[in-house]
C-alpha positions in Angstrom: 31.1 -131.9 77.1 28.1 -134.6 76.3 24.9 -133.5 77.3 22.4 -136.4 77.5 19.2 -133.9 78.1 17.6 -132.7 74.4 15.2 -129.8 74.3 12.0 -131.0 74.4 11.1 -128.9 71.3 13.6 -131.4 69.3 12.2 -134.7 70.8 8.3 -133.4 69.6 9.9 -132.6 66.0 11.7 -135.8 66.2 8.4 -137.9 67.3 6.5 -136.3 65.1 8.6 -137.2 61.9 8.7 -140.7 63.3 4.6 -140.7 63.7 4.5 -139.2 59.9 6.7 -142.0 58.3 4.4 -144.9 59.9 1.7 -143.5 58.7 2.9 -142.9 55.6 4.8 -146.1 55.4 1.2 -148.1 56.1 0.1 -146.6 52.4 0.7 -149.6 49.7 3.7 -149.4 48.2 4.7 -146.7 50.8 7.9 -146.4 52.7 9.7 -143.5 54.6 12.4 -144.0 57.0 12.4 -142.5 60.2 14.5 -140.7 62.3 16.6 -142.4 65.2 14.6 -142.3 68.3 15.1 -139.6 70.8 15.8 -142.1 73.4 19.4 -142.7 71.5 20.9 -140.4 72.9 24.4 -141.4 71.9 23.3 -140.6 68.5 21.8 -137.5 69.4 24.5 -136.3 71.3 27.3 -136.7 68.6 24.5 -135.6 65.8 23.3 -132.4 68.1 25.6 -131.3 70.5 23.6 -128.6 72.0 20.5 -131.0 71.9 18.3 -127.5 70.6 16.0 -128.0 67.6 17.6 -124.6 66.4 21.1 -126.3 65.9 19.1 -129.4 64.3 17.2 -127.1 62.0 20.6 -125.4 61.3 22.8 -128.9 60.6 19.4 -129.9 58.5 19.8 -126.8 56.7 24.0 -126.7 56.1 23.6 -130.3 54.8 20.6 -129.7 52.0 22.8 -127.2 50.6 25.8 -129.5 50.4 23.9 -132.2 48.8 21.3 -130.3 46.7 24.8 -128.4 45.4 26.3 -131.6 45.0 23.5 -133.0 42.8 23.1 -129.8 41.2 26.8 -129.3 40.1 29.1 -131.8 41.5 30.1 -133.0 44.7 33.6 -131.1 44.2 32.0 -128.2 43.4 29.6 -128.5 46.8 33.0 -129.2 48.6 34.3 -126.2 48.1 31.7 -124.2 50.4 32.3 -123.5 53.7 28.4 -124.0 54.8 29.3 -123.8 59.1 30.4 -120.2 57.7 26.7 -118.6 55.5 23.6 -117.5 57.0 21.1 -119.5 56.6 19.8 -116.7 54.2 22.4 -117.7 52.2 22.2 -121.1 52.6 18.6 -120.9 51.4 19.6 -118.6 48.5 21.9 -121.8 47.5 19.8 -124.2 48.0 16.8 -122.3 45.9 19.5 -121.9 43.3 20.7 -126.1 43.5 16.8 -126.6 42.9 16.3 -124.9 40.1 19.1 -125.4 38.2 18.1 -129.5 39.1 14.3 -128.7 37.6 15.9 -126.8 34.2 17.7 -130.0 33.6 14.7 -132.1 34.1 12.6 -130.3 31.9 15.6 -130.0 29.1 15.8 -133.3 29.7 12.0 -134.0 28.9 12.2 -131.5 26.4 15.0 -133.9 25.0 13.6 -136.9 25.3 9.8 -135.4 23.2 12.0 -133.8 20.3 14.2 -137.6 19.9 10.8 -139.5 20.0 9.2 -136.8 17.4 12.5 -137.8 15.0 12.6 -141.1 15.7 8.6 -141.2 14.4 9.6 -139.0 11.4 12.0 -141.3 10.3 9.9 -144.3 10.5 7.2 -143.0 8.6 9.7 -141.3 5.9 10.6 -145.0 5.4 7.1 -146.4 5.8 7.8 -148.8 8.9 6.7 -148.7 12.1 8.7 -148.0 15.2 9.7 -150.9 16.5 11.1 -151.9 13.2 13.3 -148.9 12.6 14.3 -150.0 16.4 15.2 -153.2 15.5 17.3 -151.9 12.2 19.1 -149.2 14.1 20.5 -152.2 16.5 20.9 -154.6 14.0 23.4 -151.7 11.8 25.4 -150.7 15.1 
């Protein structure tokens, strides 16, 4: 069954994200999209059955674990939760875990990047050139 009414909780959390990313999006340089407006309601109905903020917050919730797994890990990997099935508890446990797993790699990756610069800067000065030089060689000799 279609409902065309939406809890008037939703539509104020719905304008107000639509408020935010104007604002925001009049900052130079600045953009945020927006949610669909409320008055779509064939969108909202298929997105929100119930039309409650609670199931919003809950759909919201089921699909930043999925893609915060997925970015994590692997999209595989992400498929083979059943989200519709954990408590949000749980679903926040995962998506804590997706998060920080995503910042480790970001600062190995850093990390990575410092030590590669450090040897690259080694080298060039155990040959007494500068950096761009040693650049240049290194692609000339692959």
């Amino acid at each position: 069954m279609r409902r065309d009414i939406m809890e008037q909780a939703l539509i104020d959390y719905i304008n107000t994200q639509r408020k935010e990313a104007e604002e925001f999006s009049k900052q130079p340089g600045c953009w945020m999209g927006s949610m669909v407006s409320p008055e779509d309601t064939t969108y909202w109905n298929e997105r929100v059955p119930s039309g409650t903020l609670a199931e919003f917050q809950r759909i919201e919730l089921e699909e930043d674990a999925y893609y915060a797994t997925a970015d994590a890990y692997s999209k595989s990997y992400a498929r083979s939760f059943n989200f519709s099935t954990m408590s949000d508890a749980q679903l926040q446990e995962m998506l804590k875990d997706a998060c920080d797993s995503m910042e480790r790699e970001r600062k190995w990756a850093e990390e990575e990047e410092k030590r590669a610069k450090e040897e690259e800067q080694k080298l060039a000065e155990s040959l007494g050139i500068d950096i761009p030089t040693l650049q240049r060689w290194m692609k000339e000799a692959a």
